[in-house]
DRENLUMRO-766434 format. One record per residue (C-alpha): x, y, z. Coordinates in pm, whole numbers. Layout:
% residues N
(atom (X Y Z))
...
END
This chain:
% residues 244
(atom (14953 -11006 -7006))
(atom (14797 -10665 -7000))
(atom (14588 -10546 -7306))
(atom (14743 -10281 -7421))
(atom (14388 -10139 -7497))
(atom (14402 -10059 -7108))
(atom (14706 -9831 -7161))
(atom (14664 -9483 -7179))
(atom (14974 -9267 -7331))
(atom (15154 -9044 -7126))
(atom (15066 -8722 -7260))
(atom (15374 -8531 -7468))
(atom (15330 -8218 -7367))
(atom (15352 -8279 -7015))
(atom (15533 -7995 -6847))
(atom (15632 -7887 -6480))
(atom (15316 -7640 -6461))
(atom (15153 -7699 -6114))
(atom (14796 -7764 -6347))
(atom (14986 -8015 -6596))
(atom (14854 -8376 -6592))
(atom (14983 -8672 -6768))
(atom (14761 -8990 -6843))
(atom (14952 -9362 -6805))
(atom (14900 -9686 -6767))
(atom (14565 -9756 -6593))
(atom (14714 -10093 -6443))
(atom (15073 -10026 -6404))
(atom (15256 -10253 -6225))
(atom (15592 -10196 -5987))
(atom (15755 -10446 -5860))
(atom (16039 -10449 -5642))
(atom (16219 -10628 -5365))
(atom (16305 -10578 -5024))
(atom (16606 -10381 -5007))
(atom (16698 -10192 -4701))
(atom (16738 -9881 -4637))
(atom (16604 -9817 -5019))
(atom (16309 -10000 -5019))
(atom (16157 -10184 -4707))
(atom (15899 -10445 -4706))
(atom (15636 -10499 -4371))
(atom (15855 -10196 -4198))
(atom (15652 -9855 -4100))
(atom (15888 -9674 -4326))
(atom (15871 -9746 -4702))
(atom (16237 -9721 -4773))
(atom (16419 -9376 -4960))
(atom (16336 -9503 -5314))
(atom (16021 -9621 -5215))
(atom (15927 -9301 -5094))
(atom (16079 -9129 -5427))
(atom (15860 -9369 -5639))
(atom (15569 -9299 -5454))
(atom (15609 -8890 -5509))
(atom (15694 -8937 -5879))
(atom (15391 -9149 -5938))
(atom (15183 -8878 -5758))
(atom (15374 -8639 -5924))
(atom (15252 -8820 -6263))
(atom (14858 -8849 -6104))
(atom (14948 -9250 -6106))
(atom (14802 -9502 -5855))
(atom (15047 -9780 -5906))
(atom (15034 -10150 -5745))
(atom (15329 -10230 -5623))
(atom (15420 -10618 -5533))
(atom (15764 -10742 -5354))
(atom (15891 -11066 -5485))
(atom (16265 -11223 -5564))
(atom (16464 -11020 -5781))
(atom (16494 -11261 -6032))
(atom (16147 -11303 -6083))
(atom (16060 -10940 -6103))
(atom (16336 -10899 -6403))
(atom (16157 -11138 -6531))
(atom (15777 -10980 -6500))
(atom (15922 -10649 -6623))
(atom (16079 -10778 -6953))
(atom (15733 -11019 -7075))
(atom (15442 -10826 -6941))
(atom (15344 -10461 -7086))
(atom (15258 -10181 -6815))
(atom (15518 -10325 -6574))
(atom (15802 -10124 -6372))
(atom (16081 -10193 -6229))
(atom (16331 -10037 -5916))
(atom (16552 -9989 -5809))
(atom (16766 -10116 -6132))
(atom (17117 -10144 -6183))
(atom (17182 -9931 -6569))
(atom (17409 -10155 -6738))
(atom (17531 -10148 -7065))
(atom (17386 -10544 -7138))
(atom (17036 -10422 -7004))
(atom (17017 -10087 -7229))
(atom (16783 -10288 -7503))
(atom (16566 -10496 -7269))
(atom (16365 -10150 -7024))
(atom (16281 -9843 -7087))
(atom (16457 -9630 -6866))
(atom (16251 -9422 -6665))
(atom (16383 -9182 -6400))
(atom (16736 -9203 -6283))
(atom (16635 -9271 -5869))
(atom (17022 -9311 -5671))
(atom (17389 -9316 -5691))
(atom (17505 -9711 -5624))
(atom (17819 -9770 -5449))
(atom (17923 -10116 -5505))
(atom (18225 -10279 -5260))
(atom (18236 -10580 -5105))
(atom (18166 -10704 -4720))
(atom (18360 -10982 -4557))
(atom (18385 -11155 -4202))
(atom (18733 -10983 -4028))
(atom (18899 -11331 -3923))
(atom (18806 -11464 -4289))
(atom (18991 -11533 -4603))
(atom (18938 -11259 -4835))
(atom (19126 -11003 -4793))
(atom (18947 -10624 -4833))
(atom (19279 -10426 -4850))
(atom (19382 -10605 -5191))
(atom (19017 -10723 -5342))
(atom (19233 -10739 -5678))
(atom (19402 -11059 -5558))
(atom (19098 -11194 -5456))
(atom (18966 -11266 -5762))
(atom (18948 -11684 -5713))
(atom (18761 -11628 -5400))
(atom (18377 -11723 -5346))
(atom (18149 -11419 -5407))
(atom (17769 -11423 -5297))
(atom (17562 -11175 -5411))
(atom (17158 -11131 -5497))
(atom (17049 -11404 -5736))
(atom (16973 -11205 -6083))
(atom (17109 -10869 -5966))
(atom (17330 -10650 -6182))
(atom (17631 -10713 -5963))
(atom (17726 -11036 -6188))
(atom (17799 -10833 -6457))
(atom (17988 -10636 -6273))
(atom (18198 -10894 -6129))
(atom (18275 -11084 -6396))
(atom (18376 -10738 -6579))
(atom (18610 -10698 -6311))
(atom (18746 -11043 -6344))
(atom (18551 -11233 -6031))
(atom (18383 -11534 -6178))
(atom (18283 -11767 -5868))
(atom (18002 -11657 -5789))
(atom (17713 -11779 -5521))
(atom (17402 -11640 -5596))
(atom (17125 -11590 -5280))
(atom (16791 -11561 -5305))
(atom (16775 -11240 -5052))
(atom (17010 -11050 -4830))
(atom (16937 -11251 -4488))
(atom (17063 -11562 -4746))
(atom (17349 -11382 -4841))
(atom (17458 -11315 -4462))
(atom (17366 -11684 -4394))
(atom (17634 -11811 -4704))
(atom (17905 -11607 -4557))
(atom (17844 -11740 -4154))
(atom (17796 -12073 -4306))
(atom (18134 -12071 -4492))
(atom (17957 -12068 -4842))
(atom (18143 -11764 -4931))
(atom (18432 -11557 -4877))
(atom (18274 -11235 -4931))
(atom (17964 -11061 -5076))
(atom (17928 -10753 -5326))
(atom (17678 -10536 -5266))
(atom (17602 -10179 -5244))
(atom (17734 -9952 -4963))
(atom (17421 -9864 -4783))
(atom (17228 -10179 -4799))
(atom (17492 -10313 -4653))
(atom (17522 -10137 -4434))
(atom (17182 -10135 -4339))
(atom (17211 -10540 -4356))
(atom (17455 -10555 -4083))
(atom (17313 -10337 -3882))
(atom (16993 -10504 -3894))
(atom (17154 -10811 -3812))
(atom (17346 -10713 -3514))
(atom (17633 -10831 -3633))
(atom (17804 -10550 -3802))
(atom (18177 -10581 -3555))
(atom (18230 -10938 -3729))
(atom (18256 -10811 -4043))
(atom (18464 -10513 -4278))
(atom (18386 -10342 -4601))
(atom (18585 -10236 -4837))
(atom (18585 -9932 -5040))
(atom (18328 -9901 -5312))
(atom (18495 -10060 -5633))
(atom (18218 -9935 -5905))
(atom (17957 -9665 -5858))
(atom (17648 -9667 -6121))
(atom (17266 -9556 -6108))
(atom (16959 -9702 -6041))
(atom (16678 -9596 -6203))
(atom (16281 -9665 -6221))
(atom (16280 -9900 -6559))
(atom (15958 -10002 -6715))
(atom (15871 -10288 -6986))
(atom (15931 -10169 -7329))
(atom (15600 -10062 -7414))
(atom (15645 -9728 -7229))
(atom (15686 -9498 -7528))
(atom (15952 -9226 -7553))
(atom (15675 -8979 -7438))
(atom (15612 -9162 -7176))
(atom (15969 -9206 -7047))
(atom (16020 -8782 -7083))
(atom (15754 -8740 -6836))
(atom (15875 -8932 -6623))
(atom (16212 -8789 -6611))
(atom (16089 -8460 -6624))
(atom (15876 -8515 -6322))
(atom (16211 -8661 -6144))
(atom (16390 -8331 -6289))
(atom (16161 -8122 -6119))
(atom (16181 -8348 -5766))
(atom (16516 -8279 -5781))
(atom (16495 -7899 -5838))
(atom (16258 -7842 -5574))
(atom (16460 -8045 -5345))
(atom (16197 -8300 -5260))
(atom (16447 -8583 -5373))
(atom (16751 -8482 -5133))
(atom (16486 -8454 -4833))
(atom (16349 -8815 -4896))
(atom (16730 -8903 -4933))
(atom (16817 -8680 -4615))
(atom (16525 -8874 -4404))
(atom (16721 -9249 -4468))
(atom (17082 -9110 -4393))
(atom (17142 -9118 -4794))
(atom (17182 -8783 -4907))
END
């Protein structure tokens, strides 16, 4: 675990002045996951939110390390080790106690994606609800489903699994938002085999960090996303991935 010795506090009066600076944690951590077109692993493009992270932190004078692993895992690093962020994560209601929420990074469309000559059927997803639904292993989504009333669920460990479970017949349909998959399918080559429906819940995924981040700390880092957003850097990282 980090000493929280090593962690310097953001400082409170940080404003949008070009000569402001804001100190933070020395040894901050970000994990993430590979996530196309948001956040892209081994690619020679970062991904759109990996790109947005990457100006905030500069933004912030931070020097971050940032490590891809399984989702699950990373919830897991962000919620028992200090100096630790998180993105791009799902703001749900049950998670509002366990981060501190950061900087709001992009609008989630969440729908669901199944093979054409399959079972489920997208035009009436409320009658689906008995159906087989993959989706990320520890991602948000769950809740989601089972708020909606979809309660067999087949959690992957990564997108190329999820893709694999519905070929293979291990599930009817996955849930998942709009643009990654899109970016899945497309990736795969297989995009004419399958259909996706209309997006069922829209939310926001934010930057989160462990809950030693003070409340100073979390204004200055949505200030410095406010004024990404102002000067438009945040629609032309969005623009470059097709997102904006």
């Amino acid at each position: 675990m980090v000493d929280r010795r090593q962690i310097l506090t953001l400082a409170a009066a940080y404003s949008l002045a070009p000569n402001a600076q804001a100190a933070a944690p020395r040894q901050l951590h970000m994990v993430t996951a590979h996530l196309p077109p948001l956040v892209l692993e081994n690619s020679s493009r970062p991904g759109a939110l990996m790109e947005m992270v990457r100006e905030l932190c500069r933004r912030l004078k931070l020097a971050p390390k940032t490590q891809f692993m399984p989702w699950r895992r990373a919830l897991f690093l962000t919620t028992t080790m200090q100096a630790t962020a998180i993105f791009p994560l799902t703001r749900l209601a049950e998670r509002e106690a366990q981060f501190r929420w950061l900087a709001p990074l992009y609008e989630e469309h969440f729908g669901f994606l199944a093979l054409r000559q399959g079972s489920f059927d997208l035009a009436h997803v409320q009658d689906m609800k008995a159906k087989r639904i993959a989706l990320l292993r520890g991602a948000g989504q769950a809740a989601i489903l089972s708020e909606l009333g979809y309660h067999n669920l087949v959690e992957a460990a990564s997108v190329d699994e999820v893709h694999r479970f519905l070929l293979g017949g291990m599930a009817d349909a996955a849930f998942g938002e709009r643009n990654i998959i899109r970016a899945s399918l497309k990736s795969h080559g297989g995009g004419e085999q399958f259909d996706v429906s209309a997006p069922v819940r829209n939310t926001t995924a934010w930057l989160a960090g462990s809950l030693d981040f003070t409340e100073d700390e979390a204004r200055a880092f949505q200030r410095a996303m406010d004024a990404m957003a102002a000067d438009g850097s945040k629609r032309r990282i969005l623009s470059r991935y097709g997102l904006a």
